[in-house]
C-alpha positions as CSV (number, residue, x, y, z in Angstrom):
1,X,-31.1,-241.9,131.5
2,X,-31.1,-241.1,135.1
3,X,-27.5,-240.5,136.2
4,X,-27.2,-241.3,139.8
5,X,-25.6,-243.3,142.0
6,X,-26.5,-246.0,144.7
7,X,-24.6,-245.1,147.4
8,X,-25.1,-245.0,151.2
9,X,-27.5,-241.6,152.2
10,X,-27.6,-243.7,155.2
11,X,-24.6,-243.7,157.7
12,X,-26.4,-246.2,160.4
13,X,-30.0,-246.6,162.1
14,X,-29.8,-244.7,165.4
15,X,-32.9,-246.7,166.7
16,X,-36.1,-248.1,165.2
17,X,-39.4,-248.8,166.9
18,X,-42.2,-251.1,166.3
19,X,-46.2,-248.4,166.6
20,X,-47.9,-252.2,166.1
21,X,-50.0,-249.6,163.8
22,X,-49.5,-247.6,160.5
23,X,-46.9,-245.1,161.0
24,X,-48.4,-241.3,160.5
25,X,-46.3,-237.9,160.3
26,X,-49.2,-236.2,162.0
27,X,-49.0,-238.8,165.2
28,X,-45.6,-238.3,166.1
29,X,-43.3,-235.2,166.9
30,X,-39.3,-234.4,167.6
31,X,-38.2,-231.6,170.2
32,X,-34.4,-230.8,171.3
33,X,-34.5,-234.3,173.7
34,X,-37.7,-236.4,172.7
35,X,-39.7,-238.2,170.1
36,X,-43.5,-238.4,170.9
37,X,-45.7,-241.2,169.3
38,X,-48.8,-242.7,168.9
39,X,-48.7,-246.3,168.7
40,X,-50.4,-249.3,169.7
41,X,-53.8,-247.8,168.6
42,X,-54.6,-246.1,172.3
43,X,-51.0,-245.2,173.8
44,X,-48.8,-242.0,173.5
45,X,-45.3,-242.8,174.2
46,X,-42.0,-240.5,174.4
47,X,-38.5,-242.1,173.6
48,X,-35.4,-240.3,174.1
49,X,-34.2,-238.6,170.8
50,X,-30.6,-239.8,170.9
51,X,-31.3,-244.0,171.3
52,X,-34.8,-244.2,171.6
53,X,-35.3,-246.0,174.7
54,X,-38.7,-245.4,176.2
55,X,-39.4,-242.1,178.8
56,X,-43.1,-243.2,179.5
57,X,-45.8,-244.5,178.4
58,X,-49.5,-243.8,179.0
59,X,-52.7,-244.7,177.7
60,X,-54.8,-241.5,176.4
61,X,-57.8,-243.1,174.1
62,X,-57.8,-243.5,170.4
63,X,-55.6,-242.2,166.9
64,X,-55.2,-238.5,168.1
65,X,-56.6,-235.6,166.2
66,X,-53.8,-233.4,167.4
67,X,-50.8,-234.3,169.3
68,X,-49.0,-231.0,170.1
69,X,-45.5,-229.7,172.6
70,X,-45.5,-226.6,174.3
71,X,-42.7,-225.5,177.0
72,X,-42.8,-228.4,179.4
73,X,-46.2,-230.1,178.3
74,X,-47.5,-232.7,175.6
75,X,-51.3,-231.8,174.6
76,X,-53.2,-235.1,173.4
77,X,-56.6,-234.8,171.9
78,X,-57.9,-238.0,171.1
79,X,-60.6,-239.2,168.8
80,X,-62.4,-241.0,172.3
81,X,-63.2,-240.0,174.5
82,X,-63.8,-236.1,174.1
83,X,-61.0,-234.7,175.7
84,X,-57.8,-232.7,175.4
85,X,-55.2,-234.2,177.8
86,X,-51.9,-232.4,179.1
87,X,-49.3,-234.2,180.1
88,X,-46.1,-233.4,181.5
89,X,-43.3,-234.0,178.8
90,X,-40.6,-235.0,181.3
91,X,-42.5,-237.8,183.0
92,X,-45.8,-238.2,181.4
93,X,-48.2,-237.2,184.4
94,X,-51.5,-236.1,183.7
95,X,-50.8,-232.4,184.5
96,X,-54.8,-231.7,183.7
97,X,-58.0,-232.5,181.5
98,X,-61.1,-231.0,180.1
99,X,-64.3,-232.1,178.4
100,X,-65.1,-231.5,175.4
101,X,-67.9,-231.1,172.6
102,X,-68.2,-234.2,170.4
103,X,-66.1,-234.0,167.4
104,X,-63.7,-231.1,168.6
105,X,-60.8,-230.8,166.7
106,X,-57.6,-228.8,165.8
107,X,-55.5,-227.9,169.1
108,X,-52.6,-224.3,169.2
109,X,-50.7,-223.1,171.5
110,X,-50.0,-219.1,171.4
111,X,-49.1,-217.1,174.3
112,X,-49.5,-219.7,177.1
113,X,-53.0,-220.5,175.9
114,X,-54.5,-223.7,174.2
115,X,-56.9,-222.9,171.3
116,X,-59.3,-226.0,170.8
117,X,-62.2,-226.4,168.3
118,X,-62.9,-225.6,164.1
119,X,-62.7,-228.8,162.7
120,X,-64.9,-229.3,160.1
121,X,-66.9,-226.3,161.7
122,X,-68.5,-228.9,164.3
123,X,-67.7,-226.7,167.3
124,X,-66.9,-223.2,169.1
125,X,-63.7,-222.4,169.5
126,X,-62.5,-222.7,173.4
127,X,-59.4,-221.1,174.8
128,X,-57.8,-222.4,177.9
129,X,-54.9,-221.9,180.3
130,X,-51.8,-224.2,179.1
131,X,-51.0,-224.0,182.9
132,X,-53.8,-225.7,184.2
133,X,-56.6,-226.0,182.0
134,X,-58.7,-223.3,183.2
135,X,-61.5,-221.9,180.5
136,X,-60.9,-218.5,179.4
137,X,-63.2,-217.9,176.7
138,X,-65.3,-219.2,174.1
139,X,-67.1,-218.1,170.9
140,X,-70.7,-218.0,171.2
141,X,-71.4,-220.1,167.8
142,X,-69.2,-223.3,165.6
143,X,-66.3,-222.1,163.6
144,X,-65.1,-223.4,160.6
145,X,-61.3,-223.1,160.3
146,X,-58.7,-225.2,158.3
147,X,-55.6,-226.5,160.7
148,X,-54.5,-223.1,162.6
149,X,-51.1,-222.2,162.5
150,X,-48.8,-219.8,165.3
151,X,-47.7,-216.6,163.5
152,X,-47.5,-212.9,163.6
153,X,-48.0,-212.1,167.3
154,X,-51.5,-214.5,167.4
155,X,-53.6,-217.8,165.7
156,X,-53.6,-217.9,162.0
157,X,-57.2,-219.0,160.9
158,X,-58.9,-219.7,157.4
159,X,-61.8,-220.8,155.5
160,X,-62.2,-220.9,152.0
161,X,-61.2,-217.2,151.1
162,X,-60.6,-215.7,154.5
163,X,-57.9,-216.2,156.5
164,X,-57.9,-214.1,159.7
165,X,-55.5,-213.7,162.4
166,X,-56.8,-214.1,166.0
167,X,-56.0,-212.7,169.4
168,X,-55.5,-216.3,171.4
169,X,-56.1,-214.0,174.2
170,X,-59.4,-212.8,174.0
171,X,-60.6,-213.7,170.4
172,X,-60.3,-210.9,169.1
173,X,-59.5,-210.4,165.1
174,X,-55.8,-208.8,164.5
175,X,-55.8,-209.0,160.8
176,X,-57.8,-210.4,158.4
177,X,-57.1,-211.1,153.9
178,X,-59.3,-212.1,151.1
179,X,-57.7,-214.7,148.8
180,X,-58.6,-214.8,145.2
181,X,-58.7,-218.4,145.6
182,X,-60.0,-220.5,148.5
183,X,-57.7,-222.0,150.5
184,X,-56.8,-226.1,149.4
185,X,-59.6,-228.2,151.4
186,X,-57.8,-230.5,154.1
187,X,-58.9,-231.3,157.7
188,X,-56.0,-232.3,159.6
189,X,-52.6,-231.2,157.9
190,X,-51.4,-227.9,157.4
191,X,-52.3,-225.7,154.4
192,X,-50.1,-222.6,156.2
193,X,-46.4,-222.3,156.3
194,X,-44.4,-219.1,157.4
195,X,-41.6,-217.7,156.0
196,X,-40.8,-214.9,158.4
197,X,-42.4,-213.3,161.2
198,X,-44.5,-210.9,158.2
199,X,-44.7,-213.3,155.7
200,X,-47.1,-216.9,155.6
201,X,-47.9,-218.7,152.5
202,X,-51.2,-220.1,152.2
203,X,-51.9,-223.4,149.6
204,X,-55.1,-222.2,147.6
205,X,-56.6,-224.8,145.0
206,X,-55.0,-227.3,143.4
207,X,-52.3,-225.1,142.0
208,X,-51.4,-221.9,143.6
209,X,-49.5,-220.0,146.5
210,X,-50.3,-217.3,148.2
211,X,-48.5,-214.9,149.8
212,X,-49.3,-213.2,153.2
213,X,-48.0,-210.2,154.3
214,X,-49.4,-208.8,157.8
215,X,-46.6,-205.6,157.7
216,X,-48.8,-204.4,154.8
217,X,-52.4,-206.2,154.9
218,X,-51.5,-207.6,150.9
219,X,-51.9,-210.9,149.5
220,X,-50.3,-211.7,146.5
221,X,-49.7,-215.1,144.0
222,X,-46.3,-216.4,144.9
223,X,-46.9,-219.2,142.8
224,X,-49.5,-220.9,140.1
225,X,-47.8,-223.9,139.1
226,X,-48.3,-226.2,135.8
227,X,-49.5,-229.2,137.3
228,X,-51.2,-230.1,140.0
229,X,-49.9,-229.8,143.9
230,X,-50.4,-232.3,146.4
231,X,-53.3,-230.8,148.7
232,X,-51.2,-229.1,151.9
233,X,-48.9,-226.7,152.8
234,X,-45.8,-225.9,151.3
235,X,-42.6,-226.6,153.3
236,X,-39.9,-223.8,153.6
237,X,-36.3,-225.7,153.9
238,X,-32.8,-224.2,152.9
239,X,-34.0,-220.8,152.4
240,X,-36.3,-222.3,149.2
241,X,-39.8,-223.2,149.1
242,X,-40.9,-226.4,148.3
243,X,-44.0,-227.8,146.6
244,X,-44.4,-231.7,146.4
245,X,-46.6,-232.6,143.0
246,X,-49.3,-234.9,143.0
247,X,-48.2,-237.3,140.1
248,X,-43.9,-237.2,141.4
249,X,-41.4,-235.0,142.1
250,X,-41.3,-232.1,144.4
251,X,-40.6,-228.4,142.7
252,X,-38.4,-225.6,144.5
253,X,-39.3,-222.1,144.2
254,X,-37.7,-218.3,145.4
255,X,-39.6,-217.4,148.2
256,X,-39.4,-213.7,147.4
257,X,-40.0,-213.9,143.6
258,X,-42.0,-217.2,143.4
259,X,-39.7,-218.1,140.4
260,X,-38.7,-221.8,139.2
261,X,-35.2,-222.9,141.3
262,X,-35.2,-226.6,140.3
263,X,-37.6,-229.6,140.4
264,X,-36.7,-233.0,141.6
265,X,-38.2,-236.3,139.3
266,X,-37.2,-239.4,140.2
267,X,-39.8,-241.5,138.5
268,X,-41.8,-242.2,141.0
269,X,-44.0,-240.3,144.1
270,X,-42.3,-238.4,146.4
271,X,-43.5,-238.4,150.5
272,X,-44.0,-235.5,152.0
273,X,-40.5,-234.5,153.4
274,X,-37.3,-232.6,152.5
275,X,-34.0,-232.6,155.2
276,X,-31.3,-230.9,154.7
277,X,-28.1,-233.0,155.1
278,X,-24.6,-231.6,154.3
279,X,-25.3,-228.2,152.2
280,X,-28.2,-230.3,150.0
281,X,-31.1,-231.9,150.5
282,X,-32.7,-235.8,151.8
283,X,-35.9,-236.5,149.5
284,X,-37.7,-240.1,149.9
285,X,-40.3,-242.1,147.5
286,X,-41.5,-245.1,149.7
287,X,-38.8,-247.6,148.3
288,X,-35.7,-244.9,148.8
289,X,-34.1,-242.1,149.8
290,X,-32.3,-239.7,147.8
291,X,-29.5,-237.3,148.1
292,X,-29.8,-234.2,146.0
293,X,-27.5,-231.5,145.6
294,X,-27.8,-227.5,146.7
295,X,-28.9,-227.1,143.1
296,X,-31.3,-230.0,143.6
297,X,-29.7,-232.3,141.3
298,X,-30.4,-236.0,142.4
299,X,-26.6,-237.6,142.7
300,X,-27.6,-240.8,145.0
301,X,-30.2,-243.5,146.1
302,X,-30.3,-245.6,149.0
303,X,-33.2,-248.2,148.8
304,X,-35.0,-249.0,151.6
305,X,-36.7,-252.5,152.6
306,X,-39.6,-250.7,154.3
307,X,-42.2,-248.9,152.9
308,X,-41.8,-244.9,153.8
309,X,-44.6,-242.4,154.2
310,X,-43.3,-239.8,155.5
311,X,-39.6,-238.3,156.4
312,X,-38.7,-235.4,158.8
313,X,-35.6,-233.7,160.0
314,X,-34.0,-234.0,163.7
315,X,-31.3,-231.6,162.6
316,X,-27.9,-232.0,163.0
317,X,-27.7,-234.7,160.2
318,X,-30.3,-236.8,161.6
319,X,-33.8,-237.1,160.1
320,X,-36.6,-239.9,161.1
321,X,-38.7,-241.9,158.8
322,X,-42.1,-243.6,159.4
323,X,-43.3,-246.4,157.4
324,X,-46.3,-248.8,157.3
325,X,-45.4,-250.0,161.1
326,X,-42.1,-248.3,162.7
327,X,-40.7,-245.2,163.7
328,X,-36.8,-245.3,162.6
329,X,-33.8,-242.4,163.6
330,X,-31.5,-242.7,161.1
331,X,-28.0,-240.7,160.9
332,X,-27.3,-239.8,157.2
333,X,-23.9,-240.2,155.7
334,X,-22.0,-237.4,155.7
335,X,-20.5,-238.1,152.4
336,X,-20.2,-234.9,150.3
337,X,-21.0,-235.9,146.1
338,X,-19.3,-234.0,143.8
């Protein structure tokens, strides 16, 4: 028998806004004062984090491959037309924009430059200026790269079994492993989380985690689990790592000694998502979210009336939630279970 109880994880709804289009975690992102969305099919708007009323609003094509923040600027780079877009965060000015090859994808910001290109191995890689767009260099033939990640000094890269580290400066390789699996197949969502600033995990086949440690040049299996992961990275919350299963449930493992901490069941899938809310943790299925304790024990359930897909953290007991049409703040209850 499950033995929790249906209590309020919720203290209030901060805000909640209408996207007119299926909610996404990859189209919106959360800095110290704004929320950045996609919504309405062809518009990026930012809100103010704290009630949500509307900065600006500005039309910048189709669903965005990539919508990134970096210091003062929001990069866009829509599906049409083949551009990357910087705006300025405070007001929403087109700062500058470049052309781009069809089908460009994957955008990262290292070092004051803007890495563009890899997707599916259509084009080069281009670097360029996050002051004012100007080109400073390009690969001379299409890369393949799963979704890069910032870490260790440069531009974590991979495909298959190599993952490489990149100067964003020039191109040039820093570091380079082999995995003895290849990397988990996904265009658009992260298969790379970092742990420290010499330690990344890597999500390798439908099972396992690797361990990557640039102080030493190693890889190493954190991690083969017993049944099959859901295909992306893991997420690193509350000093655990955390690996949400394809059937339910999400499991939490050491991140030193890759060992089994707890796993979280509540029935039913879990969306991709763990916040941590009074010294334990906020998980959600679509119809609810759950309080768990530090030991990952499930002690409450708040339904919900929307359908969720996805739940992120704002910090300081805050967390947002996107469903099949909205984007909602929510402030969670600061009751403590015992």
């Amino acid at each position: 028998m499950i033995g929790w109880s249906t209590r309020r994880v919720i203290r209030k709804t901060r805000w909640e806004r209408a996207l007119h289009q299926r909610g996404s975690v990859s189209a919106f992102l959360a800095t110290e004062d704004h929320v950045v969305v996609h919504e309405r099919h062809t518009r990026v708007v930012c809100l103010d984090r704290e009630d949500g009323s509307v900065r600006w609003d500005v039309p910048v094509g189709t669903w965005p491959r990539d919508l990134v923040v970096a210091d003062d600027r929001c990069l866009v780079l829509p599906q049409t037309p083949d551009q990357l877009v910087c705006l300025d965060l405070r007001t929403g000015t087109v700062l500058w924009h470049v052309d781009l090859p069809r089908f460009s994808g994957h955008v990262v910001v290292a070092e004051g430059i803007v890495l563009v290109g890899g997707w599916r191995g259509y084009t080069p890689l281009a670097a360029f200026d996050l002051r004012d767009g100007r080109s400073l260099w390009q690969t001379s033939a299409p890369v393949r790269t799963a979704l890069p990640l910032t870490w260790g000094g440069g531009v974590l890269l991979g495909d298959g079994s190599d993952v490489w580290l990149m100067d964003p400066r020039d191109g040039g390789e820093m570091a380079r492993w082999e995995l003895p699996e290849p990397l988990i197949d996904d265009e658009l969502r992260p298969v790379f989380t970092p742990i420290s600033p010499d330690r990344c995990l890597a999500r390798c086949g439908p099972r396992s985690l690797m361990a990557l440690d640039l102080s030493s040049g190693t890889v190493d299996e954190l991690v083969r689990h017993d049944v099959d992961l859901v295909g992306q990275a893991a997420e690193f919350v509350g000093g655990s790592v955390w690996l949400r299963e394809l059937r339910a449930g999400y499991s939490a493992v050491d991140p030193d000694a890759g060992s089994a901490l707890w796993r979280v069941d509540v029935g039913q899938p879990l969306v991709r998502g763990v916040v941590r809310a009074d010294g334990g943790f906020i998980v959600a299925s679509e119809g609810a979210l759950f309080r768990l304790r530090p030991d990952g024990q499930v002690v409450e359930r708040t339904p919900h009336s929307q359908r969720i897909s996805a739940l992120r953290d704002l910090g300081t007991g805050e967390a947002i939630v996107t469903t099949r049409g909205t984007l909602k703040a929510l402030a969670l209850d600061s009751h403590r279970p015992r």
